[in-house]
Each structure stands twice: as C-alpha cells, then as structure tokens.
KOLVEXZA-559307 format. One record per residue: x, y, z of N, C-alpha, C, O in turn. Coordinates in steps of 0.02 Angstrom, whole numbers, padded with zeros to 5 digits, always signed. Layout:
residues N
XYZXYZXYZXYZ;...
//
This chain:
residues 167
+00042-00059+00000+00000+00000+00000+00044+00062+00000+00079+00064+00051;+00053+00109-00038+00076+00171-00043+00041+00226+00008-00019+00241+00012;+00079+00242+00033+00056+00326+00073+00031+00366+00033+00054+00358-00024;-00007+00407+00038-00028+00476+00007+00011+00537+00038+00042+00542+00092;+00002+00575-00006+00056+00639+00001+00023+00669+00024-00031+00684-00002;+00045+00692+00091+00030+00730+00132+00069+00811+00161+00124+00824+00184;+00004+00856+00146+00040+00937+00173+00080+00920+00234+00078+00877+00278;+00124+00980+00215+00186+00984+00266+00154+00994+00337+00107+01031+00353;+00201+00943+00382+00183+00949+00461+00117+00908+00461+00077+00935+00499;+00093+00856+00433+00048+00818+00432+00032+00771+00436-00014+00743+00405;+00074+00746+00481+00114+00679+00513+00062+00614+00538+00075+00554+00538;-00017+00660+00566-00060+00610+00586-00060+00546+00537-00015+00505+00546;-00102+00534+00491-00125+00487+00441-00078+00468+00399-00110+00445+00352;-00004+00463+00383+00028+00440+00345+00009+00359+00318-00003+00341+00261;+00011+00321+00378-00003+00249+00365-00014+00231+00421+00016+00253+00470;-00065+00185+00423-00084+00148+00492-00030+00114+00524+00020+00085+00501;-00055+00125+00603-00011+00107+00642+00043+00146+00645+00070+00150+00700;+00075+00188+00583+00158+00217+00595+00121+00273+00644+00065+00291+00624;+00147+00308+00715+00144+00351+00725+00221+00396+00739+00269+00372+00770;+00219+00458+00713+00263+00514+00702+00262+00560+00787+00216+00590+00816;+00343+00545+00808+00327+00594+00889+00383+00636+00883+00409+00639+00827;+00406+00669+00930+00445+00715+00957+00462+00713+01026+00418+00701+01067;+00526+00723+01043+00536+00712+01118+00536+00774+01153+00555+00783+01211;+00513+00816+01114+00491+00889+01147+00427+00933+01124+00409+00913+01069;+00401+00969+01140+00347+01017+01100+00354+01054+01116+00296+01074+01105;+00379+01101+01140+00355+01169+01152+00391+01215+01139+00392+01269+01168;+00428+01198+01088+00497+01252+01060+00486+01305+01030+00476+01301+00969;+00484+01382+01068+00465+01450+01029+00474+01451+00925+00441+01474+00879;+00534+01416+00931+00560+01419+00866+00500+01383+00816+00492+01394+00756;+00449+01325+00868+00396+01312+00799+00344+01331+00807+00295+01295+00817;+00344+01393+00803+00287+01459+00811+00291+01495+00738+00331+01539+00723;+00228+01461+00686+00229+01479+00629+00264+01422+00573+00278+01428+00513;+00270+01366+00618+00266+01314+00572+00230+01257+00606+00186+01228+00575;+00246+01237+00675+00211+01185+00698+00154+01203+00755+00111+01163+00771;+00161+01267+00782+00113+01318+00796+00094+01372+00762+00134+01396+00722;+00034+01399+00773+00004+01461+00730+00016+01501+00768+00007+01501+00829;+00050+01559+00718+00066+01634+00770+00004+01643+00782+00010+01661+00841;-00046+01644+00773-00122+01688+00805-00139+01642+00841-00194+01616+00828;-00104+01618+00889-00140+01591+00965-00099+01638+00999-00116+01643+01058;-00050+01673+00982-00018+01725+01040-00008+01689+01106-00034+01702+01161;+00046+01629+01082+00078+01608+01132+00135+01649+01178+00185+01679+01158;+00112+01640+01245+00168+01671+01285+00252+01644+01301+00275+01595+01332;+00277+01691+01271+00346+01623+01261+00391+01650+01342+00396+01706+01366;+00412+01598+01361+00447+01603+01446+00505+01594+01423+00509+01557+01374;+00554+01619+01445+00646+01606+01453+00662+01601+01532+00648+01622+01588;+00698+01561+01496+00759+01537+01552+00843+01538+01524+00875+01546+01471;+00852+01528+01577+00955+01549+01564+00959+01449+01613+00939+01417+01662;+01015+01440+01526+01026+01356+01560+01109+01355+01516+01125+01372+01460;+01140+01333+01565+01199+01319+01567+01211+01243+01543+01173+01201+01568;+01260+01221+01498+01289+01151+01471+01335+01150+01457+01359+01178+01407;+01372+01106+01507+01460+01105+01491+01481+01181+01487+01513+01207+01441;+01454+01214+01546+01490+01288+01540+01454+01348+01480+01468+01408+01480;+01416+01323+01443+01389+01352+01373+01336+01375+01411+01299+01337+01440;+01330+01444+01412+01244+01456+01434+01200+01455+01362+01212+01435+01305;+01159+01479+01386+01096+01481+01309+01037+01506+01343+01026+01492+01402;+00992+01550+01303+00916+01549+01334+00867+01500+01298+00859+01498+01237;+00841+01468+01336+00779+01430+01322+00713+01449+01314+00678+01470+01360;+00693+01441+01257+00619+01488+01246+00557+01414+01238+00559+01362+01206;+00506+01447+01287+00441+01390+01283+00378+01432+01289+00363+01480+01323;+00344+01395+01240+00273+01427+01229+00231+01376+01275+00252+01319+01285;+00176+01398+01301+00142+01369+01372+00126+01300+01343+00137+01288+01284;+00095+01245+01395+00091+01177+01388+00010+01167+01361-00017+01113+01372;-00028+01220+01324-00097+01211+01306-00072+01206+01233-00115+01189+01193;+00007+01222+01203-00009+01225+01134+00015+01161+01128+00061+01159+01087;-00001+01095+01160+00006+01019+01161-00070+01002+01114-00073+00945+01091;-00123+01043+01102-00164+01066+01069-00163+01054+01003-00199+01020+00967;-00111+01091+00991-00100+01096+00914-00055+01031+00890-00069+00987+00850;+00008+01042+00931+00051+00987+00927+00031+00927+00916+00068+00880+00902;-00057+00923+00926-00072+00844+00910-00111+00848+00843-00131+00797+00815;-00119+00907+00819-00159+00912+00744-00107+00893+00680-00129+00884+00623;-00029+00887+00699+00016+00874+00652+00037+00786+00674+00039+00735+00639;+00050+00799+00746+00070+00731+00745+00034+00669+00809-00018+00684+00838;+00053+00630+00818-00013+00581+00846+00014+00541+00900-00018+00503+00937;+00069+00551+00903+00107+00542+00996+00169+00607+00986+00194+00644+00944;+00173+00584+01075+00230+00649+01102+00251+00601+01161+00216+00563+01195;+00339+00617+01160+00367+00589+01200+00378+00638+01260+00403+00692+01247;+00359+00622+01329+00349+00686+01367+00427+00643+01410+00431+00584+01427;+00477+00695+01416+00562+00690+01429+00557+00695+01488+00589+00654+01521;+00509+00753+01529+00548+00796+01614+00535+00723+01638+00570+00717+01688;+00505+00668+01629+00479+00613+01680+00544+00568+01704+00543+00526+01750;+00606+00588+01658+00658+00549+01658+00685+00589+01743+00717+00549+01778;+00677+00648+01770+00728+00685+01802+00682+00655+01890+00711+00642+01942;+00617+00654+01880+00613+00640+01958+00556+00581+01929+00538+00575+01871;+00536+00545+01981+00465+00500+01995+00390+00543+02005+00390+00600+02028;+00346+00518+01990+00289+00552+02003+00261+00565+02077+00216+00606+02092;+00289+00531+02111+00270+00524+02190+00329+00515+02215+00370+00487+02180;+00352+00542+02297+00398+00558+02316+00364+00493+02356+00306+00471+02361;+00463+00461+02398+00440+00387+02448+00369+00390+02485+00343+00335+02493;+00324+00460+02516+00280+00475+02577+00224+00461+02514+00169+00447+02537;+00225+00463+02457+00180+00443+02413+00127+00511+02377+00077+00511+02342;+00170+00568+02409+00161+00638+02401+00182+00650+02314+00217+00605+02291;+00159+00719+02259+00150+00722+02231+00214+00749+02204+00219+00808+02221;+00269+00726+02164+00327+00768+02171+00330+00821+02121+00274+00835+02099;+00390+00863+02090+00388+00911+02045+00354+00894+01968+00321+00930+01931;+00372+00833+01963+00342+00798+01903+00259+00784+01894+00230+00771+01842;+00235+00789+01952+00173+00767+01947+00121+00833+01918+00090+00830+01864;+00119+00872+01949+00095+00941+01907+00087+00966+01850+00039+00995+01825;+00169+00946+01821+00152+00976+01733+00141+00905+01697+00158+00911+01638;+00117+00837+01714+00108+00798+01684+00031+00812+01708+00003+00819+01653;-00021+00819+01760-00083+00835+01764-00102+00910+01684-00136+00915+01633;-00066+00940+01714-00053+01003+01669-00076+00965+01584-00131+00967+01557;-00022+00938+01564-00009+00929+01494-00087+00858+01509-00141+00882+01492;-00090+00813+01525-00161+00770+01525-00232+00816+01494-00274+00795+01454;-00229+00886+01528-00291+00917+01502-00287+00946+01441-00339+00972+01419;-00242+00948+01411-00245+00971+01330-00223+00903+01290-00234+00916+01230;-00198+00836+01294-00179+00788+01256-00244+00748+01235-00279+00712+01270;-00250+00762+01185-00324+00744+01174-00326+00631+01166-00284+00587+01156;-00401+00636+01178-00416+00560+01194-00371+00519+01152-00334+00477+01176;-00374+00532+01091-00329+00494+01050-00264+00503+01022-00236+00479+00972;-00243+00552+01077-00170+00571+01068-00124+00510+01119-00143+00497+01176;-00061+00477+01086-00008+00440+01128+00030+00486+01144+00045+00536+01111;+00055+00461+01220+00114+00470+01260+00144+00416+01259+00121+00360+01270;+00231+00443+01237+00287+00384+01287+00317+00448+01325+00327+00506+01306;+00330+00402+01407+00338+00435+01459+00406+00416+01458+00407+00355+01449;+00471+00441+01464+00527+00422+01494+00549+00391+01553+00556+00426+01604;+00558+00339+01556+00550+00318+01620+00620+00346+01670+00676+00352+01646;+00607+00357+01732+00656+00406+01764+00732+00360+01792+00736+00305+01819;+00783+00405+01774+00839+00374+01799+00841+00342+01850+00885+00298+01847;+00817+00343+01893+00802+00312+01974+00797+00254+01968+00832+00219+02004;+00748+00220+01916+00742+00174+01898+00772+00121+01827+00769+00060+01825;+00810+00185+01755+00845+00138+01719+00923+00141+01707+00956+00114+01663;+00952+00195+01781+01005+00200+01768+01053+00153+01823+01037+00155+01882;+01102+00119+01804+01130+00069+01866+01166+00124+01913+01176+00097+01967;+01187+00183+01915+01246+00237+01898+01215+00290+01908+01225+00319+01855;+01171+00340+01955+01177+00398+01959+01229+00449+01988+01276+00432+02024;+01214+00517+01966+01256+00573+01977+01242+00620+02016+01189+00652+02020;+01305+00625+02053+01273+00680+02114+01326+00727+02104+01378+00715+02074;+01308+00788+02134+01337+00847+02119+01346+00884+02170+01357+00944+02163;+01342+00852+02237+01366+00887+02289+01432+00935+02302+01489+00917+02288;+01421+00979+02321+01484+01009+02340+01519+01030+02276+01575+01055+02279;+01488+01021+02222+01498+01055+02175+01552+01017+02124+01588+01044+02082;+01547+00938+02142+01593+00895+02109+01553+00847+02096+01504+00833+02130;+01576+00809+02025+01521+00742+02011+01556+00692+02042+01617+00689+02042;+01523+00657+02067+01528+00594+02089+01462+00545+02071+01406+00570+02066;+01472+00477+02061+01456+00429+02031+01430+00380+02099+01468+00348+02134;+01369+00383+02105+01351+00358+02152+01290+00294+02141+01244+00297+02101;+01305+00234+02189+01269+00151+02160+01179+00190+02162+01168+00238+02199;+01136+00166+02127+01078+00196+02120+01028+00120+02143+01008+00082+02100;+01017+00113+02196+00978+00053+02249+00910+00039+02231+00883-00009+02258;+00865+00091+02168+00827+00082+02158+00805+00068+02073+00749+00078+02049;+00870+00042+02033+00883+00021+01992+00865-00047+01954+00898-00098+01949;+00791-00028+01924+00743-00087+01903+00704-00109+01965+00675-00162+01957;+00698-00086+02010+00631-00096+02087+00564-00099+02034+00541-00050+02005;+00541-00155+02028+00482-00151+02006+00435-00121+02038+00393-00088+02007;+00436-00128+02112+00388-00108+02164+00399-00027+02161+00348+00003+02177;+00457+00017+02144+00446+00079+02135+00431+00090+02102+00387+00133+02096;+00457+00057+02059+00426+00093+01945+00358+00085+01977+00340+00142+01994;+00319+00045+01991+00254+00014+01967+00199+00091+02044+00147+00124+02042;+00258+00080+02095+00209+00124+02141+00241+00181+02137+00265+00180+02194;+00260+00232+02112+00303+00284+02132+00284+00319+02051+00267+00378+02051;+00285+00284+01987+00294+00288+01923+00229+00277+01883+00184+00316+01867;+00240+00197+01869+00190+00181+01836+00087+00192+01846+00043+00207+01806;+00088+00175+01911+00005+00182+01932-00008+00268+01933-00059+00290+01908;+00039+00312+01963+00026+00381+01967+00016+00398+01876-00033+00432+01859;+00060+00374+01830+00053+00406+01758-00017+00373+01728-00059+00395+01689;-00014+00344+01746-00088+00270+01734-00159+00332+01753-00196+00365+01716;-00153+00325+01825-00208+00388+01847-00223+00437+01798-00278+00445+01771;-00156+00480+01784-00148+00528+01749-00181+00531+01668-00219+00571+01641;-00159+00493+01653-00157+00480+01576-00213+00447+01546-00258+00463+01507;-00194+00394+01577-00258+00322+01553-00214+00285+01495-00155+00268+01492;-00251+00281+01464-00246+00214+01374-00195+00269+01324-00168+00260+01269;-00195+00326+01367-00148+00381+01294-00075+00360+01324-00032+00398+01303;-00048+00309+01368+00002+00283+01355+00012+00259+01329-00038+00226+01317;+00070+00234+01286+00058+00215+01218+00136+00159+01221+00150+00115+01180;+00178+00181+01286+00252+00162+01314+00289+00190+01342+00276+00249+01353;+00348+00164+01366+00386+00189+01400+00463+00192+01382+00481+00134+01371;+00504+00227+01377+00573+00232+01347+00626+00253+01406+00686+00261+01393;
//
C-alpha cells in the first residue's frame, strides 16, 4: 500500500499504525510552522547552562500540546526521566503537576511515551554535591515495586490508554 502525500507537518495519517513523535513540544522556534502565530503564545525564558555554554531557552505554554497533536499523533513527554511522580511518603513530586497540566490538553486519542526516570533505568547515578560529580550506586535500579508504585500507577491515573510506552 503506498502513502498519500501529505501537506507539510501532517504527520497524523501517513499509514496505519506508523505514528510520528517528538521528544519535545514546546519550542518558541515552531511558532509559525508547527504552531500558529495567532494563538499568541506566551513564550517564557530561562538561562541554562551546558558544559559551561549558557543559552536561553524559549517555551510557549503547555496548552499548545493542542495543536502539537493536529500534526502529529504521539509525544514523548522527557521531564519524567529527572524525578518520579510520587515522592517515597507517596506525596506528589515536581513531576506530577506539569504531567496533570499537559493530560488536560492531550487529546483522547493522542499517545504518550513517558521516559522512564533514571532512578529506575540507570545502574549509575550522579550527584553533584559540593559542586563535584561523583558517581554514586543507584539502589533503586529496576525496583519493580517503585517503577510500578512511585511511576507507573501515578502516570496510569494521569493519563489512562494515551500511554502508548515507556522509553
């Protein structure tokens, strides 16, 4: 079966089953190609440092996840890699908010893959105390019982069936 040619940024319907993602959305820079300038998105900066390199980071708010699903038909949501959704007391951690956040604009038949968080696929985390890296054993490295209570059931709540996987 041949694809049909499809307008630019039109990633939904190519061919069944293929779905087209991104491991980010909200980049000022696709304002007027993968967003429409006339939603008068508010773009936020930040100052972020890499390997000494600063840079400003520009993001248009988490409602234009909106649009982002009229071109393409999953989104890989990244921050989930940096903390767990629930802290050990089973409390709601930094992550849990802008993943409630982004749930109310990802529409029913939009996929998520969630990153699953270092805590859990790295053998090897990094700590930065005192202002030096050090390489420290990570004890909760494949815990099913955390992925599944800390991770998995909180994104489950969240999300539902628009999980689509985990990376």
């Amino acid at each position: 079966m041949m694809a049909r040619k499809k307008e630019p940024f039109e990633f939904r319907d190519v061919a069944p089953g293929l779905h087209f993602a991104t491991a980010s959305d909200r980049y000022a820079s696709w304002v007027g190609q993968i967003f429409s300038a006339d939603e008068g998105y508010k773009i936020t900066k930040s100052k972020k440092t890499i390997k000494g390199e600063s840079f400003t980071e520009e993001k248009i708010p988490v409602r234009s996840v909106t649009e982002y699903f009229q071109h393409y038909s999953a989104l890989e949501i990244d921050f989930t890699f940096y903390d767990f959704l629930l802290d050990r007391e089973g409390n709601p951690s930094r992550n849990w908010a802008p993943l409630v956040e982004y749930a109310k604009y990802i529409p029913d038949d939009g996929l998520v893959v969630l990153k699953v968080p270092e805590a859990i696929c790295a053998t090897t985390r990094w700590n930065f105390a005192g202002g030096k890296r050090t390489a420290v054993h990570n004890n909760t490295y494949l815990d099913p019982e955390v992925f599944t209570s800390r991770f998995y059931k909180p994104a489950n709540d969240i999300l539902g069936n628009r999980i689509a996987g985990f990376s």
